[in-house]
N, C-alpha and C positions, 0 to 999 in steps of 0.2 A: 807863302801862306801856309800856314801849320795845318793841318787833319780838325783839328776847330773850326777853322774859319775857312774850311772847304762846303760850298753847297750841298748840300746833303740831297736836290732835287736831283741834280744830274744822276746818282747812282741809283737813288730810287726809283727814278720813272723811267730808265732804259729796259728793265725787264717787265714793267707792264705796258710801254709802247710796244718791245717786239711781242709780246702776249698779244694786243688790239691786234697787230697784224696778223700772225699768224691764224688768230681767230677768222681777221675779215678774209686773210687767203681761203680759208675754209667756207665762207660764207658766199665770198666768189666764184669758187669754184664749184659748186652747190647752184647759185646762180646762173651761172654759165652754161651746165648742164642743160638746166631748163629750159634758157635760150638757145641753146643749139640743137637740142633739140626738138621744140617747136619751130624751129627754122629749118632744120632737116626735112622735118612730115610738110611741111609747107612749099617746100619747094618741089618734092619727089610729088605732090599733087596739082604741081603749075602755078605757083601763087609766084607774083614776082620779088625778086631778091630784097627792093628796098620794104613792102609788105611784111611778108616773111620774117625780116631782119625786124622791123618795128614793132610786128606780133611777139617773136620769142622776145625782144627786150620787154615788154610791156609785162608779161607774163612773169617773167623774171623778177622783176624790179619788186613786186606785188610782196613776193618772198623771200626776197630780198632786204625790206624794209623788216621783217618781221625778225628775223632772223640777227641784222646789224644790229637792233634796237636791244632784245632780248639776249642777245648772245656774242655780240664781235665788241661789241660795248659796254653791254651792261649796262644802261646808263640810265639811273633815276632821274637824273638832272640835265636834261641837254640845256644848248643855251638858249632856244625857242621851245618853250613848253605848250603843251596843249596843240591846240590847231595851228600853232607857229612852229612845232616842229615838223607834221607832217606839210605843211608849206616850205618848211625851208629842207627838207628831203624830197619833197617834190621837183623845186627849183634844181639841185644839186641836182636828180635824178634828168628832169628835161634837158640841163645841160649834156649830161651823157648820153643822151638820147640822141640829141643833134649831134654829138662828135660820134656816134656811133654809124647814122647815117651817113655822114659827110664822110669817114673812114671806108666806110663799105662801096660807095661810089667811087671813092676816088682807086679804091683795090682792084676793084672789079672792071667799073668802067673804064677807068682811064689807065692801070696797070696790069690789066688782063687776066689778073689771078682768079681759079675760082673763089664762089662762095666760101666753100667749106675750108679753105686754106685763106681768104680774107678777116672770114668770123674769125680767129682765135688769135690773129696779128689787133684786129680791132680790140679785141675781148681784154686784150693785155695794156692798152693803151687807155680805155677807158677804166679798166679796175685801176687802176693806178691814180686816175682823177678822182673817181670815188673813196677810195681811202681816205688820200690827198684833203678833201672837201670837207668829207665827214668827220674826220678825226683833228683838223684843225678848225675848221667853221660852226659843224653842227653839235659836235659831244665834246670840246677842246676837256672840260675838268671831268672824269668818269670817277664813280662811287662803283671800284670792284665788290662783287660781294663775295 
């Protein structure tokens, strides 16, 4: 195949796939913050771990939306507009939610790790679903500006 009849998608959208990421690293890690530390003040005041865990992710997620939408995406156009997107960010978002729980029980409870050494094993396992979700289900064609 000659340099003509080479796809022209493949070289073009490898440096704005790693851009989306790097961005969502940013926006997760931003995220993360938030969550952990609303799950720090929450624990140091006796709240218990799965609580805690569900408060900072909820907290999170809040600014999280704001932030993937505006900034890790860019995206005028997702592929659910209007109240279908923030439903289908919602959905994406619940499912992490439950893998975040299910993650942090099974760290703690059944692997004996602390908290604060479970949250960032989980942190990593769920940002990666989140990407994952978002960037091929919720925004798959983004309008960089």
């Amino acid at each position: 195949m000659d340099r003509a009849e080479m796809p022209e998608n493949r070289t073009e959208s490898e440096p704005k796939g790693m851009m989306r990421f790097f961005r969502y690293v940013l926006v997760g890690s931003s995220t993360f913050l938030a969550d952990y530390g609303l799950l720090y003040a929450l624990k140091r005041l006796g709240a218990s771990t799965v609580l805690a865990s569900g408060a900072g992710f909820s907290v999170g997620i809040f600014c999280n939306f704001l932030l993937t939408k505006y900034f890790a995406f860019r995206s005028a156009r997702p592929r659910a507009r209007g109240g279908g997107e923030i439903l289908a960010f919602g959905l994406v978002t619940a499912v992490g939610l439950g893998l975040t729980m299910l993650l942090m029980h099974l760290f703690t409870d059944r692997a004996g790790l602390s908290v604060l050494l479970a949250k960032p094993a989980a942190g990593i396992i769920v940002f990666l679903w989140n990407f994952a979700a978002r960037h091929y289900l919720l925004y798959p064609e983004i309008s960089e500006r």
